[in-house]
One Martini backbone bead per residue (centre of mass of N, CA, C, O) as a GRO file, in nm:
protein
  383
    1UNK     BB    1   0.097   0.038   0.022
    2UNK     BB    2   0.091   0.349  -0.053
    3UNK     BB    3   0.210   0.643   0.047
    4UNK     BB    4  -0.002   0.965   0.064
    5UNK     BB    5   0.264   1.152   0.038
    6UNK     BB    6   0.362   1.094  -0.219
    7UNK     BB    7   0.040   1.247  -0.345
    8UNK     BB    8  -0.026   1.573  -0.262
    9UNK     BB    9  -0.257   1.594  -0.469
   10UNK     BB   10  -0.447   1.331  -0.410
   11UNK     BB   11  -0.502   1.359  -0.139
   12UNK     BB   12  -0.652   1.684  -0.183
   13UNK     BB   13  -0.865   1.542  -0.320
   14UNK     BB   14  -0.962   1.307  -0.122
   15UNK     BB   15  -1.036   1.521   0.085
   16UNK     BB   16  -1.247   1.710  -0.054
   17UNK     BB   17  -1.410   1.437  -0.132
   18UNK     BB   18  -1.479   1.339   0.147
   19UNK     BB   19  -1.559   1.575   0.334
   20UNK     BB   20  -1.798   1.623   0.593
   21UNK     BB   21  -1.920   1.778   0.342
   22UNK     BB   22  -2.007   2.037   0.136
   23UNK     BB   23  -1.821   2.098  -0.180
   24UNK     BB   24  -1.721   2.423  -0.380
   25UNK     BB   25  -1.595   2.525  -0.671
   26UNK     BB   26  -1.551   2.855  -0.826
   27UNK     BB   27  -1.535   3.112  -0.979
   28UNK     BB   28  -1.629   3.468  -1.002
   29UNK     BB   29  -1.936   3.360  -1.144
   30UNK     BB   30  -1.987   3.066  -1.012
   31UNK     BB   31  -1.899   2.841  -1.174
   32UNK     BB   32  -1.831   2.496  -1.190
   33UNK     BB   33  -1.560   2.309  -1.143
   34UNK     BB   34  -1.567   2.197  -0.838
   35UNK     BB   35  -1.710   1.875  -0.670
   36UNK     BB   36  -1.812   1.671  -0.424
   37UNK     BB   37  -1.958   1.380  -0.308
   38UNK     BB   38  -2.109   1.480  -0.115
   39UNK     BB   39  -2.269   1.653  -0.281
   40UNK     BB   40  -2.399   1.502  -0.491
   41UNK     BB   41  -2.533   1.310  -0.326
   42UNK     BB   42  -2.733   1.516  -0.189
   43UNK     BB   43  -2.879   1.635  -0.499
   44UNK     BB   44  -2.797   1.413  -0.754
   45UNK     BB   45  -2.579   1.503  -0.936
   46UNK     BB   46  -2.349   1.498  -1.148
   47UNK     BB   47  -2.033   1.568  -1.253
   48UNK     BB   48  -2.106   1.635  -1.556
   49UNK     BB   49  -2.344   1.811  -1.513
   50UNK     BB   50  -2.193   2.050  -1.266
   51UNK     BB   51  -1.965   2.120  -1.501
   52UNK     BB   52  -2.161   2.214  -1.753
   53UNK     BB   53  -2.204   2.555  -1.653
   54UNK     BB   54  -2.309   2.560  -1.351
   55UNK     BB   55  -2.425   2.764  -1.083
   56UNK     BB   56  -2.445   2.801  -0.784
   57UNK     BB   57  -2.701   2.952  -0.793
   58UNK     BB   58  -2.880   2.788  -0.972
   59UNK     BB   59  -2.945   2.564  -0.727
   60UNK     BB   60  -3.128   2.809  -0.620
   61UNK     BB   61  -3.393   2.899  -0.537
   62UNK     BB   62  -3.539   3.179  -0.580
   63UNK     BB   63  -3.487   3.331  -0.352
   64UNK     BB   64  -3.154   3.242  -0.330
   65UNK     BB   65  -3.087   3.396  -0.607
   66UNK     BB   66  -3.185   3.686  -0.472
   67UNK     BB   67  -2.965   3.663  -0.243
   68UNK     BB   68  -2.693   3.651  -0.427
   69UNK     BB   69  -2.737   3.894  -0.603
   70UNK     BB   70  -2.761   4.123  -0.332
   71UNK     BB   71  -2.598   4.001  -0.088
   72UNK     BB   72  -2.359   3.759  -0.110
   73UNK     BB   73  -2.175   3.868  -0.344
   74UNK     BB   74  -2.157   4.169  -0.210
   75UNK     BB   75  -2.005   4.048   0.064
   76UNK     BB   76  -1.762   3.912  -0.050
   77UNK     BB   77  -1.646   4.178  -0.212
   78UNK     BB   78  -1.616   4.325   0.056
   79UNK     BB   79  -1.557   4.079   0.322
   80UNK     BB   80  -1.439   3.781   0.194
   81UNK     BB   81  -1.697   3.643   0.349
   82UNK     BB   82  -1.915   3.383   0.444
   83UNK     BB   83  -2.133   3.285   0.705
   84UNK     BB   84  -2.428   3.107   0.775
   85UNK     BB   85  -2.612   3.078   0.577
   86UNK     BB   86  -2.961   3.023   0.448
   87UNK     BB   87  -3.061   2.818   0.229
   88UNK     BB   88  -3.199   2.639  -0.084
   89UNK     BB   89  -3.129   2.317  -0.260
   90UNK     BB   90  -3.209   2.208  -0.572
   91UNK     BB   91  -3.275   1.903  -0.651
   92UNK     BB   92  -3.262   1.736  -0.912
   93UNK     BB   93  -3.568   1.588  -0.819
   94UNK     BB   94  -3.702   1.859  -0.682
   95UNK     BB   95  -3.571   1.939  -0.425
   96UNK     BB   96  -3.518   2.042  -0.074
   97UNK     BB   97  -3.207   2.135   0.088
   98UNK     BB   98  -3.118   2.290   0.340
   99UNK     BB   99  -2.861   2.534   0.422
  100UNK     BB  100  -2.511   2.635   0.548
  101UNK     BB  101  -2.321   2.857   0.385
  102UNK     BB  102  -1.955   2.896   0.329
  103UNK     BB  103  -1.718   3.171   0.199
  104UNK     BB  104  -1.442   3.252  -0.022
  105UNK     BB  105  -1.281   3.492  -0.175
  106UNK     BB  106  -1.025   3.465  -0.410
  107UNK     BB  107  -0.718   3.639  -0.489
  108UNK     BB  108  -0.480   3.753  -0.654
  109UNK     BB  109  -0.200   3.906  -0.724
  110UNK     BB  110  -0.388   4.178  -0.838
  111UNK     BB  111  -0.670   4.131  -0.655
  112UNK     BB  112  -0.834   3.933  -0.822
  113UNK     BB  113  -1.131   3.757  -0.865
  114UNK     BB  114  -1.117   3.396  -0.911
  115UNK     BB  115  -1.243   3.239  -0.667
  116UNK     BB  116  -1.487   2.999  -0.501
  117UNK     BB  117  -1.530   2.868  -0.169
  118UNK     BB  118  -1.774   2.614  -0.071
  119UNK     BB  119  -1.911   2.552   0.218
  120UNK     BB  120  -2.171   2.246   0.304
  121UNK     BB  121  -2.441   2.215   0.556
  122UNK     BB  122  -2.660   2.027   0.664
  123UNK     BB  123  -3.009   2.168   0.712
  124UNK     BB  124  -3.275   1.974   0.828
  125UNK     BB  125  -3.265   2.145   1.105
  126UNK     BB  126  -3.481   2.366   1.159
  127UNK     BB  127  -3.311   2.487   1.418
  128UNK     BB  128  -3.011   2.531   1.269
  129UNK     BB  129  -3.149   2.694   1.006
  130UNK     BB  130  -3.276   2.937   1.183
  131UNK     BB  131  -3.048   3.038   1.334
  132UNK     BB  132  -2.849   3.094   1.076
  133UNK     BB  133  -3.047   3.318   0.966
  134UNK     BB  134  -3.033   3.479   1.169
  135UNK     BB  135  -2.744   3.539   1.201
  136UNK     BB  136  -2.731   3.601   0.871
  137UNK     BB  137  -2.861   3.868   0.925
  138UNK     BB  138  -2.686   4.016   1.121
  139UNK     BB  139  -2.439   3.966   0.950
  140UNK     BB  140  -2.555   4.220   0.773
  141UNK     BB  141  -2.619   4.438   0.881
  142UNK     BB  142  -2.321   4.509   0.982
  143UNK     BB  143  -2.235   4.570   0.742
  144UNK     BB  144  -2.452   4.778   0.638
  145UNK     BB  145  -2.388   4.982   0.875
  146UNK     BB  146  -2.093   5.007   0.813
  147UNK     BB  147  -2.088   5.134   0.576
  148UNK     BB  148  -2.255   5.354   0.585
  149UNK     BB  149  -2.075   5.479   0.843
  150UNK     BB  150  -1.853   5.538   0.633
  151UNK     BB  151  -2.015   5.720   0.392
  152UNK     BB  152  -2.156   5.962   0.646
  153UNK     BB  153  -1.847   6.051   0.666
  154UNK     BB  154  -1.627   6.293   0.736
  155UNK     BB  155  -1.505   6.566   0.616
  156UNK     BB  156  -1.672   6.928   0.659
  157UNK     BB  157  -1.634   7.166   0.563
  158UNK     BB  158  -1.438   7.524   0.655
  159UNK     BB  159  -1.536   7.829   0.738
  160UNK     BB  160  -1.616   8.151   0.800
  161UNK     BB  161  -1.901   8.208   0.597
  162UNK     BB  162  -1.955   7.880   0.724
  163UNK     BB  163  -2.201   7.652   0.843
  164UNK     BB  164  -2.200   7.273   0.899
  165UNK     BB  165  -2.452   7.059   0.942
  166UNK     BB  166  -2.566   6.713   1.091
  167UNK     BB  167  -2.871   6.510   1.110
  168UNK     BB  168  -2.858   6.155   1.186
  169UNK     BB  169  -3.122   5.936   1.184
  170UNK     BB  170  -3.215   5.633   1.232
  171UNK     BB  171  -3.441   5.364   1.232
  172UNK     BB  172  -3.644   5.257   1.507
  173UNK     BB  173  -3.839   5.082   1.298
  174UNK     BB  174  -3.643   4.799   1.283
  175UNK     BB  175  -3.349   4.736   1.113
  176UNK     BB  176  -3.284   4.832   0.878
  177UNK     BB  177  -3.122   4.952   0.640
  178UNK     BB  178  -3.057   5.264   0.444
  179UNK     BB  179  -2.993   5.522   0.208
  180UNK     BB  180  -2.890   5.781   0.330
  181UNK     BB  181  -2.707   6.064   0.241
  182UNK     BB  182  -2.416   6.264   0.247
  183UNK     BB  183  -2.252   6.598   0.148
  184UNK     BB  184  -1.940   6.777   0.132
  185UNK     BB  185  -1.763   7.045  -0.079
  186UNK     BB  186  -1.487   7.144  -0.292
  187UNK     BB  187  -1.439   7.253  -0.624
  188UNK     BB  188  -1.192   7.417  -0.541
  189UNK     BB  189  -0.863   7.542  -0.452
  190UNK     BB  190  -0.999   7.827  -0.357
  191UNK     BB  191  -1.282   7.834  -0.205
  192UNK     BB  192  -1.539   7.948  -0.345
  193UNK     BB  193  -1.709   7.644  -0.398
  194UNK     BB  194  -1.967   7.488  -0.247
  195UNK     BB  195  -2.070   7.125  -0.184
  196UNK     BB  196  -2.426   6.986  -0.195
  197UNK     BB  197  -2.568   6.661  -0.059
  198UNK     BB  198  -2.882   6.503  -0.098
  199UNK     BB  199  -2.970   6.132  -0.032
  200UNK     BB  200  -3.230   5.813  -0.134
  201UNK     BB  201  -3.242   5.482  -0.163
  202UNK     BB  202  -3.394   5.242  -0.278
  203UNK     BB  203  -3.432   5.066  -0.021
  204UNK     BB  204  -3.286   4.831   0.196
  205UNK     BB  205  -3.009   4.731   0.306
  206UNK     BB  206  -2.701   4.645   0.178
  207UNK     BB  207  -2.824   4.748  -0.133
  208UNK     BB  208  -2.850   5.019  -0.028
  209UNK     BB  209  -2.586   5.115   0.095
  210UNK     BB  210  -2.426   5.033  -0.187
  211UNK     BB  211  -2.589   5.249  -0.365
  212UNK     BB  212  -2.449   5.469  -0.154
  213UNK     BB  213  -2.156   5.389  -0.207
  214UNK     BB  214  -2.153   5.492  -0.557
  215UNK     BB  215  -2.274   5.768  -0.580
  216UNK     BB  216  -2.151   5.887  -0.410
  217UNK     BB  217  -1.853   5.954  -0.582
  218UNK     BB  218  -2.005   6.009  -0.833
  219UNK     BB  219  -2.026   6.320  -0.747
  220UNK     BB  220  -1.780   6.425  -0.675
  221UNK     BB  221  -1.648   6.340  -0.990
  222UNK     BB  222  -1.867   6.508  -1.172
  223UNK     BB  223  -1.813   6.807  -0.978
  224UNK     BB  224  -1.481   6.828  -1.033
  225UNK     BB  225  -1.558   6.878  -1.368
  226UNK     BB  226  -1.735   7.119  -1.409
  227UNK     BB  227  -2.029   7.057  -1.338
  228UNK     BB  228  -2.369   7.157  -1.342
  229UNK     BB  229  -2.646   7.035  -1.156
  230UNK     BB  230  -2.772   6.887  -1.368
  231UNK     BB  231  -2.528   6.746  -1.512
  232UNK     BB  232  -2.465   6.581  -1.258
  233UNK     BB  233  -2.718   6.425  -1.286
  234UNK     BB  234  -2.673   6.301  -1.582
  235UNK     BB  235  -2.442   6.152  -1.459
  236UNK     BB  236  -2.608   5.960  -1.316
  237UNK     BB  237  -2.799   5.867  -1.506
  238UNK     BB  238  -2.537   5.706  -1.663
  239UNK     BB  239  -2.469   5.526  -1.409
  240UNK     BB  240  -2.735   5.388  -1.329
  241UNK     BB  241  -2.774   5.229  -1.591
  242UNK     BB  242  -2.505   5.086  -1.637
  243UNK     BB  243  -2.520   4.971  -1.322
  244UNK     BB  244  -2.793   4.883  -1.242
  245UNK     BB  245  -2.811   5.143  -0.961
  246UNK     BB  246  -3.045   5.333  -0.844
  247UNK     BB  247  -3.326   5.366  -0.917
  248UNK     BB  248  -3.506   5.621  -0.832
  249UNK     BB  249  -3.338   5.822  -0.710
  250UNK     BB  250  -3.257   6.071  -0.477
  251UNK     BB  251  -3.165   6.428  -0.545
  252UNK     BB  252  -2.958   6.690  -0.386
  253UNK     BB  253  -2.817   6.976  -0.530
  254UNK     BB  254  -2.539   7.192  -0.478
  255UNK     BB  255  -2.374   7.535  -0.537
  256UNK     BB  256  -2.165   7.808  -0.348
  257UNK     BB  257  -2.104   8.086  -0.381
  258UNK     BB  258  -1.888   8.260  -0.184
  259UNK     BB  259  -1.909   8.581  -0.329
  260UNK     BB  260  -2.240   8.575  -0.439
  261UNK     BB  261  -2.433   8.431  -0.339
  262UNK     BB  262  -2.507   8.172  -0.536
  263UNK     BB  263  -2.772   7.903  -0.585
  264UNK     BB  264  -2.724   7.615  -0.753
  265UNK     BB  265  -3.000   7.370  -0.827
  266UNK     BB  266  -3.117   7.075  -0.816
  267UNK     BB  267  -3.389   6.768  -0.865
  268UNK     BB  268  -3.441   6.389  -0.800
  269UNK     BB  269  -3.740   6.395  -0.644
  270UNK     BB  270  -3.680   6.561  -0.413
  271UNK     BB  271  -3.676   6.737  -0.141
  272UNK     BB  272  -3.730   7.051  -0.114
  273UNK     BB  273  -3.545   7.313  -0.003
  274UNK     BB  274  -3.483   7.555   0.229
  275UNK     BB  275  -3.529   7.851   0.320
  276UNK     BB  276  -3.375   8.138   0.556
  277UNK     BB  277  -3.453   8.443   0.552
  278UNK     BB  278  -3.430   8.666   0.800
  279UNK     BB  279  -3.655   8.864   0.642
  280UNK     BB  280  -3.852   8.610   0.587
  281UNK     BB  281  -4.000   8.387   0.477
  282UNK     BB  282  -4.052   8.060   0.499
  283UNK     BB  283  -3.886   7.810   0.221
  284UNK     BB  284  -3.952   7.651  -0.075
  285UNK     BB  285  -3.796   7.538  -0.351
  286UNK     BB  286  -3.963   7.465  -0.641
  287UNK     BB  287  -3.730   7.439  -0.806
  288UNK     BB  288  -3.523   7.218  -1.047
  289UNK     BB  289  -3.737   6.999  -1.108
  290UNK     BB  290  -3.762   6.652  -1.142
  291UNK     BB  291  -3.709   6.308  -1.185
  292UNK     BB  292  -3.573   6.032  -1.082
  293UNK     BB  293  -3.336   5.856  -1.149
  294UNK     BB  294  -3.329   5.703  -1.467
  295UNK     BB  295  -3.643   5.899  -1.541
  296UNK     BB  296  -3.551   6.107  -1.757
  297UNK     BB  297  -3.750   6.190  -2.032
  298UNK     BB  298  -3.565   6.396  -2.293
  299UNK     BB  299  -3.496   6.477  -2.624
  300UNK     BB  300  -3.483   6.861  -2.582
  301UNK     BB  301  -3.371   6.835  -2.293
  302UNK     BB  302  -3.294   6.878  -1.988
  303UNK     BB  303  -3.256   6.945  -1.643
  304UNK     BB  304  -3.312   7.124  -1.443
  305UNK     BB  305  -3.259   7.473  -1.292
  306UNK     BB  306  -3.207   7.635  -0.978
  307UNK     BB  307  -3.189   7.976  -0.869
  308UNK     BB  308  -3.045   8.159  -0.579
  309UNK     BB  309  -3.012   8.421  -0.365
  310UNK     BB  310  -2.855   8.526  -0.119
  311UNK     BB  311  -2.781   8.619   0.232
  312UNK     BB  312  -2.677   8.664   0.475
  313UNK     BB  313  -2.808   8.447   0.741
  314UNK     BB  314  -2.872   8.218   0.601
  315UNK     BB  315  -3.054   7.907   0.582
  316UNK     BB  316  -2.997   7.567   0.479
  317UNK     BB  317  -3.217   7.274   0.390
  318UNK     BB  318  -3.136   6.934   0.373
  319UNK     BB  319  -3.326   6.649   0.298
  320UNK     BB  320  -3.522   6.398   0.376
  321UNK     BB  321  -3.846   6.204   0.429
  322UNK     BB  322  -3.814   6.131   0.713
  323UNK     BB  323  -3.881   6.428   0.825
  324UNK     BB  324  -4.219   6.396   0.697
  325UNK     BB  325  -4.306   6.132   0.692
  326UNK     BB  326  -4.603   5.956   0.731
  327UNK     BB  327  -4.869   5.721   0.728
  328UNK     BB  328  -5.103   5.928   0.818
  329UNK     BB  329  -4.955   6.132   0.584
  330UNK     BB  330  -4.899   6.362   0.328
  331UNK     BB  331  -4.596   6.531   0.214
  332UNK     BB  332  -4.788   6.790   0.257
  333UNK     BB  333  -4.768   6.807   0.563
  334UNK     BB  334  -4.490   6.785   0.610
  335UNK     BB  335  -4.416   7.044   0.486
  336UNK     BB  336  -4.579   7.223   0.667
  337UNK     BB  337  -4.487   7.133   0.934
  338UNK     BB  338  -4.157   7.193   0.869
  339UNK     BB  339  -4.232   7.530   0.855
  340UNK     BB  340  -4.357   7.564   1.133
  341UNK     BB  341  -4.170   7.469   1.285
  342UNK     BB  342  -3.936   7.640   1.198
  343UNK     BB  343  -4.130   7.907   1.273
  344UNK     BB  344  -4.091   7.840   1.571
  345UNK     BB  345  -3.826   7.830   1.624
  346UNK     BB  346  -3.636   8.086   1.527
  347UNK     BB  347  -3.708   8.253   1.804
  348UNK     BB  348  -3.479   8.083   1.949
  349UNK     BB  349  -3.334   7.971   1.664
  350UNK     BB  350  -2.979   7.910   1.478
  351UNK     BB  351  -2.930   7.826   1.263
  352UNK     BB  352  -2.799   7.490   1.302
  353UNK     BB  353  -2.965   7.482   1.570
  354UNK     BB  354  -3.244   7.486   1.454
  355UNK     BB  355  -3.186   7.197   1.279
  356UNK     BB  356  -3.189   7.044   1.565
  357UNK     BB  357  -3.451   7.118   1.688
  358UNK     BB  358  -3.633   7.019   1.468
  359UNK     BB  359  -3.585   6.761   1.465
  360UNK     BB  360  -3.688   6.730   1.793
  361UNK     BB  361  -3.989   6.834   1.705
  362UNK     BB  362  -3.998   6.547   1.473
  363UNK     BB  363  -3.960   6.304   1.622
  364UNK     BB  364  -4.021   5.971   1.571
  365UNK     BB  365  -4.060   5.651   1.698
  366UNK     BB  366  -4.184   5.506   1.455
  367UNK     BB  367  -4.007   5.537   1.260
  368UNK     BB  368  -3.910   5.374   0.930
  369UNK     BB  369  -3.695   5.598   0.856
  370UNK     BB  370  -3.472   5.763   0.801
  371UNK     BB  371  -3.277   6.046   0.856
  372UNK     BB  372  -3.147   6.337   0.729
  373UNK     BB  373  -2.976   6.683   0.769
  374UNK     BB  374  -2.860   6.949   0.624
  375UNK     BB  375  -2.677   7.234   0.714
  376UNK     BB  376  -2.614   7.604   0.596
  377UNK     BB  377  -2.462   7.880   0.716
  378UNK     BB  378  -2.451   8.185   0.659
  379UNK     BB  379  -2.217   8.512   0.709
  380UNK     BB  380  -2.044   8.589   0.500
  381UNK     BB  381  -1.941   8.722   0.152
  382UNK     BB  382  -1.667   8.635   0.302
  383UNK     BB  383  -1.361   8.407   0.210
   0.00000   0.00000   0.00000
């Protein structure tokens, strides 16, 4: 009998081949290269037909093949393994067995994914299976609330002529993560003109984090080559098109020049900025509006783009949906309830001080959407 040592290669196959679990090899598409005796044994499927082309995710029922799709291989991406997933695998006979999945993603030496290693364990044990979704439950939250909280934190621009606030309250009823996201930033090496936006993603949970950890960056990528407004949409509407990641997320831009305090400004469906100026009534800008992301059709005309004139003293507010809507009212009273409140408010508060009494006068104990709210006090027409 030969010393299995002689073999070092025939020998890791045949561990391979026997491991107490399913194993399977694929590459970055997931395509199978290689499946040892036990995954076959458990599925039914034989070795030359699980060879011919087919994809671990394809073997996924269909909600498994659409959390793959979401949630599974963006989580490989990002970090670079998921363990205790809990799927179920459609057997050759079209039967199903619950599975609790753990995967590793192989990069080359240039960084590159090139395979992905997944070993499989019959969750048959109802038990065993329930413990193991809820598990991996949460460590997909804490993926996408990590991912969130390093997206919407960073350095924010500061001079004397302004000064800029966030208030960022997470959703308290429900578990999932949002998709609000905000940035400031500066346009140009001389700080003459300051860039703000904010975002919201359609849907929560780790896809709707993942769809706005890539708009953040395309708005800034597109904003710093020198386009305005509307054009910055126009610049994500092709981005969105093109990598089919957040239709219909709603944004609103602006760009303000501080030496002539001009504020140009679109909105991707998204709600209308506030305007507080000290001399005026409380109001909402319902210029620049278009309908959001990837979803503006129109041959002969651009996205429009709304311009107004500030004078020192105000106060500019940007939000999300969450701190207006309730379940109870439509948009348009919550809109009304926020002109009042800032009117009540500013009485006693000023500049960003104001947008934090606001938001904790409006904050909802049973909100199901996050909150995202910056605010941009001009001090005055001096760079």
């Amino acid at each position: 009998m030969s010393d299995p040592t002689d073999d070092p290669a025939g020998s890791t196959e045949q561990l391979f081949d026997d491991a107490p679990c399913g194993w399977v090899l694929t590459d970055s598409a997931g395509v199978i290269v290689k499946a040892n005796s036990v995954f076959r044994s458990w599925t039914g499927y034989g070795e030359a037909e699980l060879l011919g082309g087919h994809r671990f995710q394809d073997l996924l029922a269909p909600g498994g093949q659409i959390y793959y799709q979401t949630h599974l291989e963006p989580m490989l991406r990002i970090a670079g393994s998921v363990s205790q997933v809990a799927l179920e695998l459609v057997c050759a006979d079209g039967s199903r067995l619950p599975a609790l999945v753990n995967s590793v993603l192989r990069r080359n030496d240039a960084a590159r994914a090139y395979e992905i290693s997944t070993m499989i364990f019959d969750a048959s044990d109802r038990r065993r299976y329930e413990q193991g979704l809820l598990e991996g439950q949460a460590r997909e939250r804490e993926i996408a609330q990590e991912l969130q909280r390093s997206m919407v934190s960073g350095v924010i621009p500061a001079a004397p002529s302004f000064v800029i606030d966030v208030v960022y309250s997470p959703a308290v009823a429900g578990l999932a993560v949002g998709g609000d996201w905000y940035d400031a930033f500066w346009l140009d090496g001389a700080q003459s003109t300051v860039a703000l936006v904010v975002g919201d993603v359609v849907g929560r949970g780790l896809g709707a984090a993942m769809t706005m950890a890539q708009l953040r960056p395309a708005v800034r990528a597109l904003a710093t080559t020198g386009l305005g407004p509307a054009a910055v949409l126009e610049g994500l509407d092709l981005y969105v098109s093109r990598y089919r990641s957040g239709k219909a997320s709603t944004a609103v831009y602006a760009q303000i020049d501080l030496a002539t305090l001009e504020m140009r400004f679109a909105c991707a469906g998204h709600p209308p900025p506030v305007v507080i100026d000290p001399n005026r009534e409380v109001c909402c800008d319902w210029t620049g509006r278009s309908t959001p992301l990837d979803t503006y059709r129109s041959d002969d005309s651009r996205r429009p783009e709304g311009t107004r004139q500030l004078v020192a003293g105000s106060t500019l507010l940007f939000y999300t949906d969450g701190l207006i809507e309730r379940r109870s009212n439509p948009e348009e009273d919550g809109l009304q309830r926020l002109i009042e409140t800032i009117t009540a408010q500013r009485e006693h508060f000023a500049g960003v001080a104001l947008a934090h009494a606001v938001a904790r006068v409006l904050h909802d104990p049973d909100q199901s959407d996050d909150v995202c709210l910056l605010a941009i006090q001009l001090n005055s027409t001096k760079t």
